[in-house]
C-alpha positions in Angstrom: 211.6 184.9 5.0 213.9 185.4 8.1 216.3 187.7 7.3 219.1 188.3 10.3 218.6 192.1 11.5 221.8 194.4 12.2 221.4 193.7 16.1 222.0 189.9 15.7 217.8 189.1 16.6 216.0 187.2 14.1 213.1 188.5 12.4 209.4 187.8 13.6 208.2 184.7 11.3 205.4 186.0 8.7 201.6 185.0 9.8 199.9 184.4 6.5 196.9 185.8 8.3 198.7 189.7 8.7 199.1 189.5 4.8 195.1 188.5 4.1 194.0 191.5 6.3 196.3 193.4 4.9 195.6 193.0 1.1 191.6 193.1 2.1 192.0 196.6 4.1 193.9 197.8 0.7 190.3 196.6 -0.8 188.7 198.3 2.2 190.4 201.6 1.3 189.3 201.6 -2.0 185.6 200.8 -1.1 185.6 203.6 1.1 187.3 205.6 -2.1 184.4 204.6 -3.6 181.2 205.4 -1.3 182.8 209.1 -1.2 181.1 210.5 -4.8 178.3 209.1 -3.7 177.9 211.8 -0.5 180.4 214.2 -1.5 179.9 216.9 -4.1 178.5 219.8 -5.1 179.9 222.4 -2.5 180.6 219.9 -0.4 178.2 217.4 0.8 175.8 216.2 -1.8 173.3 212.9 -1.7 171.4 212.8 -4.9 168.9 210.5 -4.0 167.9 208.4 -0.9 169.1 205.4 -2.6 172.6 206.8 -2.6 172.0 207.4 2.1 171.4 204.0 2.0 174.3 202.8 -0.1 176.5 205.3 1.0 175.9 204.3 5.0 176.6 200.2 3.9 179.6 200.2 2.1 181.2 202.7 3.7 180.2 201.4 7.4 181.2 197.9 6.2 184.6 198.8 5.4 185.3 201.3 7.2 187.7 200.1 9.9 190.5 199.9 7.1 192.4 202.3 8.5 192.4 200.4 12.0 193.3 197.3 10.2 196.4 199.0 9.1 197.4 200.3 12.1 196.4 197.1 13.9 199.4 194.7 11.6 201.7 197.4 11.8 201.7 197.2 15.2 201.4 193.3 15.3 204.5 193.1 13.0 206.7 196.1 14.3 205.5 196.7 17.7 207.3 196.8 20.7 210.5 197.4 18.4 212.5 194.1 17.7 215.1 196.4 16.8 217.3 199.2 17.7 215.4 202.5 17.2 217.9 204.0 14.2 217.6 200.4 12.5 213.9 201.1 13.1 213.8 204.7 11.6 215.9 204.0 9.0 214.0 200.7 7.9 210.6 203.0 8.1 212.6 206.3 5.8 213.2 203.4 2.9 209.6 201.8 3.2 207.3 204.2 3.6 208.7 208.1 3.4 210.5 207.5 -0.4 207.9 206.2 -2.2 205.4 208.7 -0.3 207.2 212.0 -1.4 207.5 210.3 -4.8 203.4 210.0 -4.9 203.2 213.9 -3.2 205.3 214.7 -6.1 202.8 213.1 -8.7 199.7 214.1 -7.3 201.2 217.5 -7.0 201.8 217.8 -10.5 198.5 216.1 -11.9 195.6 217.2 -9.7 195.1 221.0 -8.5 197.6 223.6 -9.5 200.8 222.6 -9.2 202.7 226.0 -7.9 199.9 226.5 -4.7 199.6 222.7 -4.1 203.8 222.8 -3.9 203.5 225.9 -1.4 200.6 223.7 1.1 203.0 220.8 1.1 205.2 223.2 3.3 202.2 222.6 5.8 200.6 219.7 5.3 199.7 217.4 2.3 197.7 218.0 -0.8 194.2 218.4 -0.3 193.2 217.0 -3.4 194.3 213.8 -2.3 193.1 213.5 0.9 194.3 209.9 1.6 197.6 211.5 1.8 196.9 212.0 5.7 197.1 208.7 6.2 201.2 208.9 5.9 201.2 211.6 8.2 199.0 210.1 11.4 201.7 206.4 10.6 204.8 208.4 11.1 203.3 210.1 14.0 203.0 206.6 15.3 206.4 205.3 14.5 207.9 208.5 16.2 206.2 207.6 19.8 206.9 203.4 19.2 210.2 203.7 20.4 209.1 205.6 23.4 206.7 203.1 24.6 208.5 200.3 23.6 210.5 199.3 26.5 206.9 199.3 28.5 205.6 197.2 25.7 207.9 194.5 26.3 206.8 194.4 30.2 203.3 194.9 30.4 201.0 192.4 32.0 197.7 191.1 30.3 195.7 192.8 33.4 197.6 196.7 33.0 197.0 196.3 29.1 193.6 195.7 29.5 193.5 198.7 31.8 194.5 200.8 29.3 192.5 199.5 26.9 189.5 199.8 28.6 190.4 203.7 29.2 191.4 203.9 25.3 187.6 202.1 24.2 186.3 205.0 26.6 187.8 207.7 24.5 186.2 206.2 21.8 182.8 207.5 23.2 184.1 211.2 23.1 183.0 212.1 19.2 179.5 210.8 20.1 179.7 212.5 23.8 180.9 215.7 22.0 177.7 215.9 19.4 175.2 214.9 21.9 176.9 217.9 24.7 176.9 220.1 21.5 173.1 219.1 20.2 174.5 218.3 16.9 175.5 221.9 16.2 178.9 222.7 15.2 180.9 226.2 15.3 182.4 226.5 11.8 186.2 227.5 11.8 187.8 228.0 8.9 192.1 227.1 8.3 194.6 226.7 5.2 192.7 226.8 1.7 189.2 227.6 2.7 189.1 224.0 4.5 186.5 224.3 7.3 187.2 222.6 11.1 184.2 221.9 13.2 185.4 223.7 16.7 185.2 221.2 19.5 183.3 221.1 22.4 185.0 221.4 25.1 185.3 218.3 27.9 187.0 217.1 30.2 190.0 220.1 30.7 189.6 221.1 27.1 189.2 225.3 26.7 189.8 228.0 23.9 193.4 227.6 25.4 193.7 224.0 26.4 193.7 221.4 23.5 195.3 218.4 26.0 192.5 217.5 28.1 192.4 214.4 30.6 192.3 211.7 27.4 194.0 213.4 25.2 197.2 211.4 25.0 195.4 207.9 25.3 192.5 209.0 22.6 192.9 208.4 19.3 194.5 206.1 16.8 196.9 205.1 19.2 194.3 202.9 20.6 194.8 200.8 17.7 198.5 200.2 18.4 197.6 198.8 21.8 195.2 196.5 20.1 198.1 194.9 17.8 200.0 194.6 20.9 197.3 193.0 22.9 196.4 190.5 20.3 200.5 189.5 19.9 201.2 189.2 23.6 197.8 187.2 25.0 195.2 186.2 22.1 196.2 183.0 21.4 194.7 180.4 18.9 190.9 180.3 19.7 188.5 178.2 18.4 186.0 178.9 15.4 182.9 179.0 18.0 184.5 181.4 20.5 185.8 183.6 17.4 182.4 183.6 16.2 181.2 184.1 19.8 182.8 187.5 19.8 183.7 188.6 16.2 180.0 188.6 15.5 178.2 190.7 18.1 181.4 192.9 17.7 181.1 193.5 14.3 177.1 193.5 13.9 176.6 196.1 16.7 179.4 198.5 15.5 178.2 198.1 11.8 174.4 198.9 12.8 176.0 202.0 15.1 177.8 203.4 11.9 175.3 202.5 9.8 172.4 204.2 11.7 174.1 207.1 12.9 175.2 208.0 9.1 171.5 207.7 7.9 169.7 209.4 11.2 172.7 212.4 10.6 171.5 212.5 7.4 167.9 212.8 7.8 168.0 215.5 10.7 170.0 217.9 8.1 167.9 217.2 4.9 164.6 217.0 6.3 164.1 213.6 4.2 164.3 215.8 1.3 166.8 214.9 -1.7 169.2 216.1 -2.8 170.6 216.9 0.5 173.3 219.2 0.2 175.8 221.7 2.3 178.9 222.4 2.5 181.6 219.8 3.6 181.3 220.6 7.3 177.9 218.8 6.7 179.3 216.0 5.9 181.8 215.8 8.3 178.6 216.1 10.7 177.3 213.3 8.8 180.4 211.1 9.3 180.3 211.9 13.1 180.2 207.9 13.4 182.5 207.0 11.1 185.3 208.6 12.6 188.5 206.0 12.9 188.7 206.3 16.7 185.0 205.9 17.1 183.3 202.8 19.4 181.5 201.7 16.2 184.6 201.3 14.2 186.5 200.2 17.0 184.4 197.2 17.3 184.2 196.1 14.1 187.9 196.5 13.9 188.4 193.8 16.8 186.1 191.6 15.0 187.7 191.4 11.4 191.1 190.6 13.5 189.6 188.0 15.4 187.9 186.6 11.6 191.5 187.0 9.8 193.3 185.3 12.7 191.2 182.2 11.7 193.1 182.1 8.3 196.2 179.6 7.6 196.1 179.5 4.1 199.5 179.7 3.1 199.8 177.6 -0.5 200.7 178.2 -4.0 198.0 181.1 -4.2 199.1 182.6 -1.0 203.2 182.3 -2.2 202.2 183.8 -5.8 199.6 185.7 -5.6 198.4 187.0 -2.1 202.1 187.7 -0.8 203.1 189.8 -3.4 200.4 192.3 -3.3 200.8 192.6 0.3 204.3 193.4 0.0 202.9 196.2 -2.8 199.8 197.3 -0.6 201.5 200.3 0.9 202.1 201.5 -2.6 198.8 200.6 -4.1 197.3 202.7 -0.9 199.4 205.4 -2.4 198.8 205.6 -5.9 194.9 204.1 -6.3 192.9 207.3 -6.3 194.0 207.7 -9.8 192.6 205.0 -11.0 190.0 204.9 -8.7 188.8 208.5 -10.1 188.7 207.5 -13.5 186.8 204.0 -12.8 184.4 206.0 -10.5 183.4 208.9 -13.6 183.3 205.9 -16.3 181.1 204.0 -14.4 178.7 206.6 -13.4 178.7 207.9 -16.8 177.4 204.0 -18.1 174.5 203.0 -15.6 173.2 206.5 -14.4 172.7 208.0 -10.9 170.5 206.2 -8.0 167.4 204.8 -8.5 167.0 206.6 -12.1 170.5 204.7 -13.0 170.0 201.9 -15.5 169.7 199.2 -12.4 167.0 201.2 -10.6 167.8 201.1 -6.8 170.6 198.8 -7.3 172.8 201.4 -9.4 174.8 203.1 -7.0 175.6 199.7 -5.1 176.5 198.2 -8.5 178.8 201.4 -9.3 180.7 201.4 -5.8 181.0 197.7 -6.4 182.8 197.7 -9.5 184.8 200.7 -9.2 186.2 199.3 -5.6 187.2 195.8 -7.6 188.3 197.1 -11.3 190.7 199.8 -9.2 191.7 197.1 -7.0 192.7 195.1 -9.6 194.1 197.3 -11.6 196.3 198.8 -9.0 197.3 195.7 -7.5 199.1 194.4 -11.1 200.5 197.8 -11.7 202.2 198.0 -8.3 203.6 194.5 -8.0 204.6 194.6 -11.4 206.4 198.5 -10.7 207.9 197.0 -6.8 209.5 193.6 -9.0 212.0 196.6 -10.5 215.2 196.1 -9.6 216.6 198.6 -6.5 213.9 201.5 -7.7 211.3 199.3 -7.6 210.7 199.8 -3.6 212.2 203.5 -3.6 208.5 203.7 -5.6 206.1 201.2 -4.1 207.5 200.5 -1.1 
C-alpha cells in the first residue's frame, strides 16, 4: 500500500473514500453514456418524446459532475507533486497514455472508417468516441501540475479561497455568455463537418483575442484547486455540517441543470415532439451542463463532501471495491462498446418513451439498465484484463 518512490518520500496513504468516488464517477460516466441516445440523434439533436426531456434532464443532471469527480481525486491523490516532475511524467506515460493509444487504436479500427479516422488522430481524437477527449483535457492538466506545484505546497487557506472564489466566478461565464448572446449562437464549422458555436465575446475576448481576463483561471482547472483545497484544510466534519452544506449544494445545482436543460429545450421545440436540429442544438441545450458550469460545480462539492463521509474499508472494500478502482481508468476507456450494444438491445425490448412497453417509465428503465449491465460488465472485463501479468496495465492502466 506504501510503496517507497525513487526520491526516498513515502507514498500518500490510500483514503478508501478516493476509491468509492472513484468507482461511482466510472458509474456516473456511463449514466451519462446512457442519457445521450435519448437527446442525440437524427442529424444531431433528437428528443422523441417529452418523456425522454424529462428523463434525459434527471439522469444526466444527476450524474453529471463525473468528470469533476475525476479531476477532483486526481488532484487529491497527485496534487501538488509528491514527486520529482520526470518520476511524475513518467509514472503518468505508463498509467494513462499506453493503454489510451491502445483504446485509440481499437476504436479506430471498429467504429468509423478506419483510414480517415487514422488521418484525424493526427489532430485530435476520434470523433466517434467522443469520450476520448477526456485523455486529452487530463494530460493538459498534468503538463501545468508541475508548474503550479511549488505554489501548491505554500498557499494559505485565505489566498486559496481567493482563487477559488475567482474560479466559481468563471463558472457563471457559459450562462453570462447565452444570456449577452439571447440564446443565439453563430455556427462555425472545423475538422469533419463538426460545428463550434462562436463565442461571445467578454471580458478582452475579440475575433483576435481568445485569452481574455479569466481565461487562464476558467475552466477545468478549477477542479484541481478544489482537490487541493479539500487535502490542505477540509478536515473531518461531522455528518450534520456535511449534510448542512452537501445538500443545498447539490439540490440547487441539480435543479439549475435540471431546469435549464428542460427550459433550453422548450424555447427551441416550441413544446412540440420530436424536437430535432442539428448537434449545435443540442449543444445549446447542454448550455448547463457544461463541466465548468456553477450548477455542476456545486454538485461536484457536494458528492465530495458525501464521499468524504465514507470509511468502509473491509473485506468488500479489499476485494471487490479496490480492484475496480485500480481498473476504472480502463473501464472509462473501453465502456462505450459495451455500452452501445446494451443501449440498442435494450431499446429494441421495451420500446421508445411513453409508447415503450413501461409507458412513461421506459426511457428511465432503459438508461437505468444499460448504465448498470455496462457497468458491470466492464468492470469484470477490466479487472479481470489489468490481473495480466506486466500487459495487463500497459492495457487497463
Amino acid at each position: 500500500m506504501n510503496p517507497q518512490l525513487t526520491n526516498g518520500t513515502a507514498a500518500r496513504p490510500r483514503e478508501a473514500w478516493v476509491d468509492w468516488m472513484r468507482v461511482f464517477a466510472c458509474f456516473m460516466v456511463m449514466c451519462v453514456h446512457s442519457t445521450e441516445p435519448f437527446y442525440l440523434g437524427g442529424d444531431g439533436s433528437q428528443i422523441l418524446t417529452r418523456a425522454d426531456m424529462y428523463w434525459s434532464s434527471f439522469f444526466d443532471c444527476f450524474v453529471r459532475a463525473c468528470v469533476p469527480l475525476f479531476i477532483i481525486a486526481s488532484s487529491y491523490l497527485q496534487f501538488p507533486l509528491h514527486y520529482d516532475t520526470g518520476e511524475f511524467f513518467r509514472r503518468r506515460t505508463i498509467r494513462i497514455l499506453v493503454p489510451f493509444l491502445v483504446w485509440t487504436l481499437v476504436y479506430a479500427l471498429i467504429w468509423g472508417e478506419p483510414v480517415q479516422n487514422f488521418k484525424d488522430l493526427l489532430l485530435n481524437f476520434n470523433y466517434a468516441a467522443g469520450h476520448l477527449w477526456f485523455v486529452y483535457m487530463l494530460v493538459g492538466l498534468y503538463l501545468v501540475m508541475p508548474l503550479l506545484s511549488p505554489w501548491a505546497e505554500k498557499v494559505g487557506k485565505k489566498e486559496l479561497q481567493v482563487y477559488l472564489a475567482i474560479w466559481l466566478f468563471t463558472t457563471l461565464i457559459p450562462l453570462i455568455r447565452d444570456f449577452a448572446a439571447g440564446g443565439a449562437r453563430t455556427v462555425v464549422y472545423g475538422p469533419s463537418g463538426i460545428p463550434n458555436s462562436a463565442l461571445y465575446p467578454l471580458w478582452g475576448e475579440a475575433s483576435w483575442n481568445a485569452y481574455g481576463t479569466f481565461y487562464y483561471l476558467s475552466g477545468v482547472i478549477g477542479y484541481l484547486l478544489v482537490g487541493l483545497y479539500f487535502r490542505k484544510f477540509v478536515g473531518e466534519l461531522s455528518w450534520g455540517k456535511t449534510l448542512l452544506t452537501a445538500v443545498p449544494c447539490f439540490l440547487a445545482g441539480f435543479f439549475l441543470c435540471f431546469f435549464g436543460f428542460i427550459q433550453k429545450v422548450l424555447a427551441t421545440s416550441g413544446g412540440t415532439f420530436p424536437a430535432t436540429g442539428l448537434v449545435e442544438v443540442a449543444v445549446g441545450w447542454e448550455t448547463f451542463w457544461i463541466n465548468d458550469t456553477i450548477g455542476v460545480a456545486l454538485m461536484a462539492v457536494a458528492w465530495v463532501l458525501l464521499f468524504k463521509k465514507i470509511k468502509a474499508s473491509g473485506p468488500f472494500y479489499q476485494r471487490v471495491l479496490l480492484p475496480v478502482s485500480k481498473a476504472s481508468y480502463g473501464m472509462y476507456l473501453c465502456h462505450m462498446i459495451a455500452l452501445a450494444f446494451f443501449s440498442g438491445m435494450y431499446r429494441n425490448w421495451l420500446g421508445i418513451g411513453a409508447e415503450g412497453r413501461l409507458g412513461f417509465w421506459t426511457s428511465g428503465v432503459e438508461i437505468l439498465l444499460t448504465a448498470v449491465t455496462s457497468f458491470l460488465v466492464v468492470a469484470l472485463f477490466s479487472v479481470c484484463i489489468r490481473s495480466i501479468p506486466k500487459a495487463g496495465r500497459w492495457i487497463i492502466g
